[in-house]
C-alpha positions in Angstrom: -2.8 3.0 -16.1 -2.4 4.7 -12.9 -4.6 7.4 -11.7 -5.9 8.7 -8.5 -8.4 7.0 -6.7 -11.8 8.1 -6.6 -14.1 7.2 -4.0 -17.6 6.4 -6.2 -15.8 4.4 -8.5 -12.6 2.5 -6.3 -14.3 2.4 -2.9 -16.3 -0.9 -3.2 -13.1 -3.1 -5.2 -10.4 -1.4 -3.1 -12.7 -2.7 0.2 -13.2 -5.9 -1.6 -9.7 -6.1 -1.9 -8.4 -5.4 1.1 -11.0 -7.9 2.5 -10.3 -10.4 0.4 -6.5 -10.1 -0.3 -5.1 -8.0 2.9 -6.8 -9.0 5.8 -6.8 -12.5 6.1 -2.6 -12.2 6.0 -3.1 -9.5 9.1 -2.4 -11.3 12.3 -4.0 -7.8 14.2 -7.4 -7.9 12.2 -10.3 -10.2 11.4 -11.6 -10.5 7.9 -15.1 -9.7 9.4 -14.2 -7.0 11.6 -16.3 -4.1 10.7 -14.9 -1.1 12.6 -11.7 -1.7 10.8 -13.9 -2.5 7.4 -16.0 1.1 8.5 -12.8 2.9 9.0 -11.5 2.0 5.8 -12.8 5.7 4.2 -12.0 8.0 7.0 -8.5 6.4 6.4 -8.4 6.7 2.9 -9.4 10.4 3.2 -6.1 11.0 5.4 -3.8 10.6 2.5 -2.9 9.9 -1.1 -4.6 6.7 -2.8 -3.3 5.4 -6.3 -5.1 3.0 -8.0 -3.8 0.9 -11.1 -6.6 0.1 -13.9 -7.3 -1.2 -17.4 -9.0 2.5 -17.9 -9.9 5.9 -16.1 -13.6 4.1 -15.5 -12.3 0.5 -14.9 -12.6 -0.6 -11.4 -9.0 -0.9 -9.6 -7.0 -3.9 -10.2 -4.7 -3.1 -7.5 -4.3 0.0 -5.2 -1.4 1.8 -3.1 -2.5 3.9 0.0 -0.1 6.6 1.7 0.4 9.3 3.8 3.2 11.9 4.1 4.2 12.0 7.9 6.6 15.1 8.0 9.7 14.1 6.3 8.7 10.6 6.2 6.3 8.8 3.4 4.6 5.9 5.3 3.5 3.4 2.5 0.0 1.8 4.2 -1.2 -0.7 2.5 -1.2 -2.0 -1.1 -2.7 -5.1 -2.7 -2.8 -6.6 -6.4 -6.1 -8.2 -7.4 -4.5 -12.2 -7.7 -5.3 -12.2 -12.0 -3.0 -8.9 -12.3 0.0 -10.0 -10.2 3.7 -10.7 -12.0 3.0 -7.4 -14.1 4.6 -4.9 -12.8 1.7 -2.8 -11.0 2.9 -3.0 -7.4 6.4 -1.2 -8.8 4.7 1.4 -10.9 2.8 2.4 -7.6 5.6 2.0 -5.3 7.6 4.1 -7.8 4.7 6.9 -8.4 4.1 7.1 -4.5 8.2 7.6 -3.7 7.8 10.3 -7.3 4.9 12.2 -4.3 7.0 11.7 -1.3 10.0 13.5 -3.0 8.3 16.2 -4.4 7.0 16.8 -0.9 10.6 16.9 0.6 10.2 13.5 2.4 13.5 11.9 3.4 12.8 8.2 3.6 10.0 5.8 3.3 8.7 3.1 6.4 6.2 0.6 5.7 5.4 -2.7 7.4 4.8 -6.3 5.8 3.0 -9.0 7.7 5.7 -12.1 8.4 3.5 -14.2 5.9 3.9 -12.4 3.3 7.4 -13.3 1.6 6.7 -12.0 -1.9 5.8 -8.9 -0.6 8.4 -8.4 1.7 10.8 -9.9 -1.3 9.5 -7.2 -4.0 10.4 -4.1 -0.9 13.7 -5.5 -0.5 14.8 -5.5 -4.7 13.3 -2.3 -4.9 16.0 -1.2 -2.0 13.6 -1.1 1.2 16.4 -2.5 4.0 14.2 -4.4 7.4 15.1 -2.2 10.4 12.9 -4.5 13.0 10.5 -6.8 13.3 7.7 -6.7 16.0 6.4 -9.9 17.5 3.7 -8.9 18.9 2.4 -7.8 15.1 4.3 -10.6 12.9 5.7 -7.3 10.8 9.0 -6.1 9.6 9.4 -2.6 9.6 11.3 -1.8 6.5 13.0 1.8 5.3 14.1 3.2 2.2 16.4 6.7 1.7 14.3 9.0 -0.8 17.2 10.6 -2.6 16.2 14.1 -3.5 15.0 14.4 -7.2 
């Protein structure tokens, strides 16, 4: 199911998560770097989180974070636990996430995937994200998507 995240329940696995899964692909942050690991809730609190679970009290088996930036939805990070990959979760979020961004008049969604991450950056590209740019200095692509209105 997907629901909203909640911080009491998701905080510690979406952290865990991000440590574990996210991080160590980022060529701009350490695993152990714990501003960025302290930041983590401030961040979460400036957007929309959806989590994807085996139940409403289940802990998150993968997670989608965004924010709506004017007219643009800025996908920020999302990550599937390794066990519950190939099933479809990452789509159902991307999907419920561009569902928000319409409803909220955005235009087009950005997000960036780190240069190691193929499957990632593969899954954008069927689900009709184009790559704009890549930045060297970040090993990202920049990739966009037009939101048609619903």
């Amino acid at each position: 199911m997907i629901r909203l995240y909640e911080p009491r329940l998701d905080e510690a696995e979406v952290v865990r998560l991000i440590k574990n899964e996210l991080i160590p692909l980022s060529h701009t942050v350490h695993q152990h770097d714990a501003q960025t690991i302290r930041e983590l809730p401030k961040r979460f609190r400036r957007g929309v989180t959806y989590v994807a679970s085996l139940s409403k009290k289940s802990p998150p088996i993968s997670f989608l974070h965004f924010e709506v930036m004017g007219e643009v939805l800025y996908l920020d990070m999302m990550v599937t636990h390794p066990d519950h990959r190939n099933r479809q979760w990452g789509r159902k979020l991307i999907a419920q996430s561009e569902a928000y961004g319409r409803s909220q008049n955005c235009i087009i969604a950005r997000l960036f995937v780190d240069q190691v991450n193929g499957k990632a950056h593969q899954l954008y590209s069927k689900l009709g994200y184009q790559t704009v740019r890549y930045y060297p200095e970040l090993r990202c692509f920049e990739m966009l998507k037009p939101l048609t209105p619903l």
